[in-house]
SEZAFI-673282 format. One record per residue (C-alpha): x, y, z. Coordinates in Angstrom, 1 decimal. Example, Ala and Ser with C-alpha at 12.3 -4.5 7.8 and 13.67 -1.06 7.14 Angstrom:
# residues 2
> u v w
> 12.3 -4.5 7.8
> 13.7 -1.1 7.1
END
This chain:
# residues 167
> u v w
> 167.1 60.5 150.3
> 170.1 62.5 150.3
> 169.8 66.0 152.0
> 171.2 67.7 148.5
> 168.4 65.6 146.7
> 165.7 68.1 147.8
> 162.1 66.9 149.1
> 159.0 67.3 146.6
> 155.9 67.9 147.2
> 152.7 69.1 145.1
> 150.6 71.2 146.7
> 147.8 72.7 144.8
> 148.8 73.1 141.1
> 152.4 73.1 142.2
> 155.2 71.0 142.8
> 157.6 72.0 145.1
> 160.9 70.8 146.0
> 163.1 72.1 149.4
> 166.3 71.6 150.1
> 168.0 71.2 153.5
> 169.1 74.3 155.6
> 172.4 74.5 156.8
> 172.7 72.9 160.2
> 173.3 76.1 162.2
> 170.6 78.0 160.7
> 168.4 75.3 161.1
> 168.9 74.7 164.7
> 168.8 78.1 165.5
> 165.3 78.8 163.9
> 164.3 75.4 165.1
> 165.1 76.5 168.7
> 163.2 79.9 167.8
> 160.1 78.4 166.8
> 159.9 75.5 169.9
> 159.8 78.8 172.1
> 157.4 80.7 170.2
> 154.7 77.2 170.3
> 156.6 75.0 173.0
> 153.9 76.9 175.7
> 151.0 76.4 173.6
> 151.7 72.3 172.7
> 153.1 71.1 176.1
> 150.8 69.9 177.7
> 149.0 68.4 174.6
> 152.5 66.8 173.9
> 152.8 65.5 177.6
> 149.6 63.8 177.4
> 149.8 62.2 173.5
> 153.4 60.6 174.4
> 152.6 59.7 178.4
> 153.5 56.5 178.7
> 154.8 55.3 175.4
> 158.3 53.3 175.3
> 161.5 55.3 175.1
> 163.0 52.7 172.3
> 160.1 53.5 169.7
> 160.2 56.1 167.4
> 157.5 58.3 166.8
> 156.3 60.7 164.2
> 155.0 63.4 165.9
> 154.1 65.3 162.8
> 151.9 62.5 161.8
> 149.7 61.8 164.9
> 146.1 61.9 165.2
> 145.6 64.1 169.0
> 141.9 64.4 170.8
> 140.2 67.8 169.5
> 140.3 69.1 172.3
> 144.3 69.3 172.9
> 144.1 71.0 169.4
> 141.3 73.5 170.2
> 143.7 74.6 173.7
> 147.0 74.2 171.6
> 145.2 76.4 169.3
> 144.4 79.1 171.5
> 147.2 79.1 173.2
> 149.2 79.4 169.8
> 147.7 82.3 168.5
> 148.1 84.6 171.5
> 152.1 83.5 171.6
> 152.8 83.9 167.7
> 155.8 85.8 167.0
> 155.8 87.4 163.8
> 159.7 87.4 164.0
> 160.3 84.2 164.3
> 157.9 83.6 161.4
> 159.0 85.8 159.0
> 162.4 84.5 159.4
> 160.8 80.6 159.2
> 159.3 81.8 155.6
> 162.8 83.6 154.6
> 164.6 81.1 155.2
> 162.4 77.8 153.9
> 161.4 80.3 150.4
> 165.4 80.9 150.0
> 165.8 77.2 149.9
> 162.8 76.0 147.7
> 162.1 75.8 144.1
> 158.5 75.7 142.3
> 157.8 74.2 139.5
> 161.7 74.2 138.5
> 162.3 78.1 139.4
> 163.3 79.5 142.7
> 161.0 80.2 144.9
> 162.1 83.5 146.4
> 162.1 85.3 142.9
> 158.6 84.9 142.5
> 157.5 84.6 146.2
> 155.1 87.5 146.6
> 153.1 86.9 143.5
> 153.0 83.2 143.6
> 151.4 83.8 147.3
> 149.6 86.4 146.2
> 145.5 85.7 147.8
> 146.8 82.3 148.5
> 147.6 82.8 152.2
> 146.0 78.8 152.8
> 148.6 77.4 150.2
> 151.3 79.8 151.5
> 150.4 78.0 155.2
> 150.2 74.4 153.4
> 154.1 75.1 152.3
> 154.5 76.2 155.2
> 154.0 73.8 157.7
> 154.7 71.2 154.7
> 158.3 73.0 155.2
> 158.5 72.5 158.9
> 158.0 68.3 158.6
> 161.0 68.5 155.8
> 163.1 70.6 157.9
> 162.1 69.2 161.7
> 160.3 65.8 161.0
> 163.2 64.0 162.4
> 164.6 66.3 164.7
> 161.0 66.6 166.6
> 161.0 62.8 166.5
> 164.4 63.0 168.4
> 163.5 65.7 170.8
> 160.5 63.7 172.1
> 162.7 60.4 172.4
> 165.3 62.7 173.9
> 163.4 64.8 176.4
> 163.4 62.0 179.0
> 164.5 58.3 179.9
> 161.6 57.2 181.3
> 159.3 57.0 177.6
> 159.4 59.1 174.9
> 157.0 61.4 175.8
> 157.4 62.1 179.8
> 158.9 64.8 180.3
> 157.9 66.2 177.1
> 155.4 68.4 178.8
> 157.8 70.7 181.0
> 160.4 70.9 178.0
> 157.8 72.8 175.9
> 156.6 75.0 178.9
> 157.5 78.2 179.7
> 159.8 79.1 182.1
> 158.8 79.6 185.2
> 160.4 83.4 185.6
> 159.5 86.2 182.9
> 161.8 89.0 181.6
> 158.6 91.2 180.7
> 158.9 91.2 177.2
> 156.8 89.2 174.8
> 159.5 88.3 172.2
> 157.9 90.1 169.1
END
């Protein structure tokens, strides 16, 4: 697939198709949304990828994880979410999609409108299009020794606080 093809997807009644963002933006909201979960999926992340071989890829995105990483991920999510860094995720994923052959962000707030669960579907559907690879690459990355180790303490917070919560 070429990055100026677009991605499609059908989600509920609709088809879908995103395009690429530009490089900067994308790694710039990509490093704004690994701090805003990084806390809550380390040490889920740390224990899915412990051990596995550096050389393999792996799709992050597409792994089944124990319920109960989830259910601490989860809670650990919600009470980190920074509506900032979301709201910008959404601008800048709706500016770059089309539905059903029309541009998104023109008809955004009614096509959403009491469909917050497909709204969340595009959503995250967005995030594999944008950051499939690139979270693929940051778990090989993150250390020589496999492709997960290490993977825990690069999605942790840092151990000194400035005070403020980021929102």
């Amino acid at each position: 697939m070429s990055q100026k093809d677009g991605v499609t997807e059908t989600i509920g009644e609709s088809k879908y198709v995103m395009y690429m963002l530009p490089p900067i933006q994308s790694h710039n909201l990509l490093m704004d949304v690994v701090k805003m979960v990084g806390p809550a999926i380390g040490d889920a992340v740390g224990a899915i990828f412990d051990g596995k071989p550096a050389d393999k890829e792996i799709d992050i995105l597409n792994m089944d994880v124990p319920g109960e990483l989830i259910s601490g991920a989860l809670t650990k999510l919600f009470d980190g979410v920074n509506k900032k860094t979301l709201e910008q995720m959404i601008s800048a994923f709706r500016g770059m999609t089309h539905v059903d052959d029309a541009p998104l962000d023109k008809t955004f707030d009614n096509h959403f409108r009491g469909e917050l669960d497909m709204m969340y579907k595009w959503l995250f559907w967005g995030m594999k299009v944008q950051w499939g690879k690139s979270f693929s690459a940051l778990a090989s990355g993150a250390s020589g020794r496999g492709a997960g180790a290490g993977l825990g303490s690069l999605f942790k917070s840092p151990s000194t606080s400035t005070g403020s919560s980021g929102d």
